[in-house]
N, C-alpha and C positions, 0 to 999 in steps of 0.2 A: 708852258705853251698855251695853256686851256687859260691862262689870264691875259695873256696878247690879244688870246682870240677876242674875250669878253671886250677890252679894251679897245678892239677895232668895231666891235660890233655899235658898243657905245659912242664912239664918234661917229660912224654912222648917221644911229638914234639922232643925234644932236644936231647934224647936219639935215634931218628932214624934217624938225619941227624948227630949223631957221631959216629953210626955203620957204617961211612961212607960207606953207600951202593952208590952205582951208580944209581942214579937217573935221569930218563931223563929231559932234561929241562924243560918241562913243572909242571915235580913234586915240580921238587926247587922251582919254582913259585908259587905254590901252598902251599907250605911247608912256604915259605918266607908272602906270603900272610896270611895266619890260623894263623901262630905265631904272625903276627901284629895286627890283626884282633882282639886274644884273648887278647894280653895285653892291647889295646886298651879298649876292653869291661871289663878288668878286675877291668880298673882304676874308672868305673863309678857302677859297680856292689854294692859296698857297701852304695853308697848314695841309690841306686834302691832299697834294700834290707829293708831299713828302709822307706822309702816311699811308699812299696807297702800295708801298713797298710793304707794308707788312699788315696792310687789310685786305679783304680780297673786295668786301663791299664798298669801302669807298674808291678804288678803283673803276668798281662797275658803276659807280654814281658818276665820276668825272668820265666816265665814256658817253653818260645820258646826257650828261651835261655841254659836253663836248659838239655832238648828235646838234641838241638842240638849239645851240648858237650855229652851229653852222648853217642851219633851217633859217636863222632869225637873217645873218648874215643875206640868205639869200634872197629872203625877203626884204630885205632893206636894197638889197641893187636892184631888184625888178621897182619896189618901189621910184627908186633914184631914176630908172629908165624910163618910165613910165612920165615923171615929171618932166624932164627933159624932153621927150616927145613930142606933151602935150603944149611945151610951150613951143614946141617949134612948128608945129603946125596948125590951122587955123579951125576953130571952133565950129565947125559945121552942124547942123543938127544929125545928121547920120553917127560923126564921130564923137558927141557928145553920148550918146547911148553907148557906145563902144565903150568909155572913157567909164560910164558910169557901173558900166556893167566892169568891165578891171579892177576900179576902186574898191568895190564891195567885197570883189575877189582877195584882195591884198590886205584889206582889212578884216575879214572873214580868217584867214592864213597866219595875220597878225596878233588876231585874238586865240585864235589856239594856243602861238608858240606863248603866249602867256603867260597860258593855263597849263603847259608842260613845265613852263620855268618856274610857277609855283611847284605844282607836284615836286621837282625836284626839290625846291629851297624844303617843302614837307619832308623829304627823304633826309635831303642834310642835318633837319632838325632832328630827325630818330638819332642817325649815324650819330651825331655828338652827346643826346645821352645816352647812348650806348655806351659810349668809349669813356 
């Protein structure tokens, strides 16, 4: 389940740096970052999935994990909504401020789930030399 999800989330990903929007460089970094991040996590998720029956921590990692695609998820349709918006209606100077002040919001939100989806990839890497 928790690799479908990555896997929608990652099309996604891929579907908003091909609306080639104008991103500032920090989001590319951040966009470049989450899509490494996810398939990174992606490649270890099915071993975790079948060992969370007899660990109780890696369970509680693919819950964090879970959590925080769903975050990333939801930040990718507001982003998607948001694009679509602004192409539909026309650049006013009023709604330019609106727009800019959103961006910064989503890219602000974007850089967090980041830095969650590090911490975890950090967690996964205990969990395996542990085990």
């Amino acid at each position: 389940m928790t690799d479908a999800l990555v896997s929608s989330v990652l099309k996604q990903l891929v579907s908003v740096v091909q609306q080639e929007v104008k991103l500032v460089a920090c989001a590319r970094k951040d966009v470049k970052a989450l899509t490494s991040t996810l398939q990174m996590l992606q490649a270890v998720i099915r071993d975790a999935e079948t060992k969370q029956i007899t660990e109780e921590s890696v369970k509680h990692w693919l819950e964090e994990l879970r959590d925080v695609v769903y975050d990333a998820d939801d930040v990718l349709d507001e982003w998607n909504t948001r694009i679509l918006r602004s192409q539909m209606q026309e650049d006013d100077d009023a709604n330019a401020s609106l727009h800019e002040k959103t961006w910064v919001y989503l890219m602000l939100e974007f850089a967090s789930i980041v830095v969650k989806l590090q911490h975890l990839d950090r967690k996964c890497n205990l969990l395996l030399l542990l085990n």
